[in-house]
N, C-alpha and C positions, 0 to 999 in steps of 0.2 A: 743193793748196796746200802749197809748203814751211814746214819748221817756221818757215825763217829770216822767211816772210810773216805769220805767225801773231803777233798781238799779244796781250798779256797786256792789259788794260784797268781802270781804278778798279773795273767793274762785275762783274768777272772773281771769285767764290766763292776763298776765301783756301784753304780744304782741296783744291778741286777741281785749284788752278793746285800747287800742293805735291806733288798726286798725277799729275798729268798732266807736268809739268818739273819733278822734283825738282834739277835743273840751278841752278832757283834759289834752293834751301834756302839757298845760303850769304848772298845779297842779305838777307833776310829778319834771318838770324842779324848782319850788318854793322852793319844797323840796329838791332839788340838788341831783334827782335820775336817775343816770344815765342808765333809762332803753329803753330810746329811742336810737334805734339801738344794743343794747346788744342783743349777742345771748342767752344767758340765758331769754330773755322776753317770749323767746313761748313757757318755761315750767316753768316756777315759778308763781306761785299767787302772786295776788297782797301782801296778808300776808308773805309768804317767803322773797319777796322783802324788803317790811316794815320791817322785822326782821332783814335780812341784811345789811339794812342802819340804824338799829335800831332808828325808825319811830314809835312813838304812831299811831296806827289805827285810833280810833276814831276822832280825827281833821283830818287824812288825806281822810278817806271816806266822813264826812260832807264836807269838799271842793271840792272831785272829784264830789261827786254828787250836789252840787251846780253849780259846771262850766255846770253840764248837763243842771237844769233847769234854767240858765240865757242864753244859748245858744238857748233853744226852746222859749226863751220869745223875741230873735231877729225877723225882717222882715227875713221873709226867705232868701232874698237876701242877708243879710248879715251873714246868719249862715258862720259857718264853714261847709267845706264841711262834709258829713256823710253818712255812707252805711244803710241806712233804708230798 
């Protein structure tokens, strides 16, 4: 499966999707959610999160999964790094 099929989901672990696409740190940071570095990221979904910075889902999953596939439409060289 390509990254670009790979979807991030509400269900999706908020530390796990941060560590596996850091690609979409910046989504995260747009929304002024403070889940990068919080220890609460490696048990909350992405939806818990979204609830507690009371976050509509659906614009924030079309953006995370957009930063995925504008990142696989980069030269490799210039991806963000990523654990494939």
């Amino acid at each position: 499966m390509t990254r670009e099929k790979q979807k991030i989901t509400l269900k999706s672990i908020v530390a796990d999707t941060l560590e596996r696409w850091p690609e979409v740190i910046p989504v995260f940071i747009k929304y002024q959610m403070k889940c990068v570095g919080c220890s609460m990221a490696a048990f909350d979904s992405i939806a818990e999160a979204l609830k507690n910075h009371g976050i509509p889902a659906n614009q924030f999953l079309d953006d995370i999964n957009n930063a995925l596939i504008e990142n696989e439409r980069l030269p490799r060289m210039l991806r963000r790094k990523n654990h494939d």
